[in-house]
N, C-alpha and C positions, 0 to 999 in steps of 0.2 A: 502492824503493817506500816509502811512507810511511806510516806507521803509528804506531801508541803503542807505547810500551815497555813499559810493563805493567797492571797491573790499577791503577784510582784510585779514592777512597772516594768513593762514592755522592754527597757535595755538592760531587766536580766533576765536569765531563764528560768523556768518554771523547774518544780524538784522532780525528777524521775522515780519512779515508786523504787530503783536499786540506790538512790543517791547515799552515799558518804555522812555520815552525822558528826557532827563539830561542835564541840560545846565552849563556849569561850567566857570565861570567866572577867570583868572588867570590860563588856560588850560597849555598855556606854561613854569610853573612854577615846580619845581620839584614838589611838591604836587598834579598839573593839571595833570603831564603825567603821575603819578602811579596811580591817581583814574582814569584819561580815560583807564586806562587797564586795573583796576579793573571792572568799571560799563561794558565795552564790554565783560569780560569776562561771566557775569552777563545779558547777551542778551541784552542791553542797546543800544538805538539809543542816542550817545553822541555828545552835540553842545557846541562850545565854545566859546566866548568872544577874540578876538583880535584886540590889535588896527593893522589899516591899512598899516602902515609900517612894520609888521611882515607877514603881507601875499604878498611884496615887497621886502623882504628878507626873507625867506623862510629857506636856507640854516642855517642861522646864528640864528632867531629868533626862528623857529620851532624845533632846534635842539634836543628838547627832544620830541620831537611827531614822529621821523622820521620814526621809525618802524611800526607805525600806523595813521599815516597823511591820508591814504586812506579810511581808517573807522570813519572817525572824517568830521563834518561839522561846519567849521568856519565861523563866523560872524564878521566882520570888524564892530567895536563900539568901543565906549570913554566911562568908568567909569566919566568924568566930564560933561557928555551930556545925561539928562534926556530922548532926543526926541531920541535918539540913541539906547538908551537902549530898551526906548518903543517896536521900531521897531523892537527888534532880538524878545523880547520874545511876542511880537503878532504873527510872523512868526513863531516863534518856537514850540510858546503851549508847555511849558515843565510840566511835571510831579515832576520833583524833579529838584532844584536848587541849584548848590555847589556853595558860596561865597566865593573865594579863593583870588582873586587879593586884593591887597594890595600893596604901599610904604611900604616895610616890614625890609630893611635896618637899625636899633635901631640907628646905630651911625650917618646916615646919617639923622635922622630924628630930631637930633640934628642942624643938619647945615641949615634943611629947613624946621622948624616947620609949615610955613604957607600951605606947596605944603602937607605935609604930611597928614595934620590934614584935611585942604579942599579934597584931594580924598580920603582918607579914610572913613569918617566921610560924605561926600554926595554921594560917590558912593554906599555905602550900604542903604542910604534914600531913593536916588535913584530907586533901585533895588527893593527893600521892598515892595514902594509903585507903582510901576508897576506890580509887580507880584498882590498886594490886588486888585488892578484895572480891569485885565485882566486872569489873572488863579489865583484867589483866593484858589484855593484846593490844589496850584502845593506845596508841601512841601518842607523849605527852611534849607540849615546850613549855618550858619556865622563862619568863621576862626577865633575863639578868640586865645587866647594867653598868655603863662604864665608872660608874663611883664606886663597885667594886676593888677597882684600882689603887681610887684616892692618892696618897703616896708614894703613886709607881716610880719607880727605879730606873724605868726604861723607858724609851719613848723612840717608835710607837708600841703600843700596848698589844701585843696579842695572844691565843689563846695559853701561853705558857707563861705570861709574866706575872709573879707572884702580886696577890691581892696584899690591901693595905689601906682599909676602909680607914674614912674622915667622920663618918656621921653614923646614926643607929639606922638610916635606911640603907648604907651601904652595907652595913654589917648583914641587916635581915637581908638583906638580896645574894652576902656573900654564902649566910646559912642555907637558902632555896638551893643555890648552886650544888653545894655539896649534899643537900637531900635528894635534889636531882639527880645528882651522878650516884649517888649511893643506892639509890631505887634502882639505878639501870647496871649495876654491876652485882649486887647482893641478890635484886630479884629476877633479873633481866628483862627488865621493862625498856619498852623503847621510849629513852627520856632524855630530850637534848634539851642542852643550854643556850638561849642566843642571849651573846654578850653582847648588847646594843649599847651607841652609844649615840649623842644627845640625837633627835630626831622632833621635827617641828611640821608644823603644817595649820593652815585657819583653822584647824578643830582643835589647836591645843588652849589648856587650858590656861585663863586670863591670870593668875599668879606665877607663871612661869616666867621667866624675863622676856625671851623672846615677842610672846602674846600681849608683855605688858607693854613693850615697843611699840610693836606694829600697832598694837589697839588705842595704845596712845598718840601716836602719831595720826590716826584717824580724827579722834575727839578733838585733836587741836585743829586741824583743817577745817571741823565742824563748829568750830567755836564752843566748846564744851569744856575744853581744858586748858592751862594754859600750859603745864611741865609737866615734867615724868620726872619720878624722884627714882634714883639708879644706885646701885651698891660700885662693884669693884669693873669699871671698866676696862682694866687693860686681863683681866681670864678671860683665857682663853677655850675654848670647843669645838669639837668635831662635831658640827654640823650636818644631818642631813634631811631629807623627807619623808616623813612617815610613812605616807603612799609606798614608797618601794619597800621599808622595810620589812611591813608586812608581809610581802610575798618572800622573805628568805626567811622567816618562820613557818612559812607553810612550804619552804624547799627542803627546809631541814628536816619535817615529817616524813616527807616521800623519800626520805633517802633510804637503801636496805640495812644499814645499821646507825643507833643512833649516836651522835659526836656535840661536842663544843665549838660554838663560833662565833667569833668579832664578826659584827657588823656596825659599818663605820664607813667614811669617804674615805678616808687616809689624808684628809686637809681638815687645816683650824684655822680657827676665825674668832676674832676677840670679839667682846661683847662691844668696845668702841666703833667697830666697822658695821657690827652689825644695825648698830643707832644711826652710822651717818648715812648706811647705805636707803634705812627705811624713812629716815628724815629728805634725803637727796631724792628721791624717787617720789615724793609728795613737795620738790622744791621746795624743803627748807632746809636752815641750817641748824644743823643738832646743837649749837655750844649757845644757843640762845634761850632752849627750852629747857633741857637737862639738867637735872640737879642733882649734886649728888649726897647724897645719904649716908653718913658711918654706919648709923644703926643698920642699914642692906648688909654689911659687909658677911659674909659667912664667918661663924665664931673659928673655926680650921678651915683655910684653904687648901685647897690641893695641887699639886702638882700640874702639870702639862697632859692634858688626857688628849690622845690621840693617836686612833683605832689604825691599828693593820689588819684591814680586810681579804688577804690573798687566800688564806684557806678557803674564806666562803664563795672568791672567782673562781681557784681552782676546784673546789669541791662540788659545790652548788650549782657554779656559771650564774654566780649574784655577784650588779657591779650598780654603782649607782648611776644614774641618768642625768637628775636633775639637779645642777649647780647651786654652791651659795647663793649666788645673787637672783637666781631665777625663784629660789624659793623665798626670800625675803620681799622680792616685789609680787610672789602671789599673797603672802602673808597682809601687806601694804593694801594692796589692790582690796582682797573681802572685805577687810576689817573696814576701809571705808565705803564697800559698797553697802554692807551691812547699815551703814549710816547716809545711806541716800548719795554719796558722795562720787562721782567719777574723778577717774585720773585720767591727764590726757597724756596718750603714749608718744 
């Protein structure tokens, strides 16, 4: 029978005993805890994917679930364990599946092509073909990604411009892709791709450049650091919000057939503006603290990435909201309130 798992805070809704079951994979990930707030918002009975050492640390692992840890029902599984998997979604019987987890770290997938390319690359084979086995109907999205591109040719990039991965997590993200579309044309699964591209927000994680800014730019305010050591400042990024992207992964579900889609702003932003914007906004000046690093620099760089989103306007009626600079000064803003610190607007 269907029901909620437990008690949820007052600004979401309680689960309806017909509700929708979602099962998201990478739950604890910034991506995982704005779409589990989005689909509960959404009357969603939401399940997640953890490995077993996060539900053992709880504190530290869950940290982004904390506000809604009671409305969530977690499954302790391995993305490298077929019989694992099996298990959560026989028990689960989901309806719609978000494919979120990944080795998602670009430069660290340099240092460990093999770990990368093996769980990326068989957790989503994995996954695919348990759900064709056991909820054939349940409708699937894969996390693609605009380093798919790498070497794009074209610019802006969208859903037709030929891939041309720089690193082994582009590559494993390029193999999802086509395991995705091969499931939904071979088996006729409804299994869309969203082709994201970069997406930020306070819950992303502190080895990302972005997080390393903004959280660096806190620490110094706080007297805690004195620089941020930085790789290649003038790459450039399509920038956007996590927040909203999530909800064009759950538009892509509801659609009656399932498709391919950039999601993107269709504007870039070099990582320079992004430092002076998050340095300016905490009044200082970037060229004072920043330092820069060869060793950051990525071993292959890539091209100009930068997403044409009009299929997913016109298809989905998904457009972004919130600007560059709005999202870098929420970024600025947590990271020091996190550290006791106010900024004055």
């Amino acid at each position: 029978m269907r029901g909620r798992p437990g008690t949820c805070p007052e600004a979401l809704p309680c689960f309806q005993m017909s509700a929708k079951r979602a099962l998201i994979t990478g739950i604890t990930g910034q991506d995982g805890s704005y779409l589990s707030e989005w689909l509960l918002r959404q009357g969603y009975e939401v399940h997640g994917i953890v490995r077993r050492v996060a539900l053992e640390d709880p504190d530290h692992r869950l940290s982004r679930l904390r506000e809604i840890r009671s409305c969530l029902k977690l499954h302790a599984a391995s993305l490298e364990s077929y019989a694992s998997i099996h298990r959560v979604v026989d028990d689960v019987q989901p309806d719609e599946c978000y494919h979120l987890a990944a080795q998602s770290f670009v430069s660290y997938s340099f240092d460990d092509e093999f770990s990368t390319l093996n769980t990326n690359i068989n957790g989503t084979h994995f996954l695919l073909a348990t759900l064709k086995s056991l909820t054939p109907r349940c409708r699937f999205y894969f996390a693609g990604s605009s380093e798919m591109f790498g070497m794009a040719e074209t610019v802006p990039q969208n859903e037709d411009t030929r891939f041309h991965p720089r690193s082994s997590y582009g590559i494993s993200k390029v193999a999802g892709f086509d395991l995705t579309r091969n499931y939904r044309e071979v088996y006729g699964m409804h299994a869309s791709n969203g082709i994201l591209f970069n997406h930020e927000s306070p819950r992303r994680g502190f080895e990302f450049v972005s997080r390393k800014i903004t959280a660096g730019v806190a620490r110094i305010l706080a007297g805690r650091s004195k620089e941020i050591r930085l790789g290649n400042l003038e790459a450039q990024r399509d920038w956007g919000h996590a927040r909203e992207y999530v909800e064009a992964m759950w538009l892509m579900l509801q659609q009656p057939e399932p498709d391919d889609y950039v999601v993107a702003t269709g504007e870039c932003h070099s990582v320079r503006e992004f430092v002076e914007l998050a340095f300016a906004h905490a009044g200082l000046d970037y060229s004072q603290y920043v330092a820069i690093d060869s060793e950051l620099y990525r071993p292959a760089e890539i091209n100009l990435l930068k997403g044409d989103p009009a299929k997913a306007r016109r298809v989905l009626g998904w457009r972004h909201r919130i600007g560059f600079e709005d999202l870098v000064r929420e970024m600025v803003d947590e990271d020091c309130r996190a550290l006791g610190l106010g900024l004055a607007r």
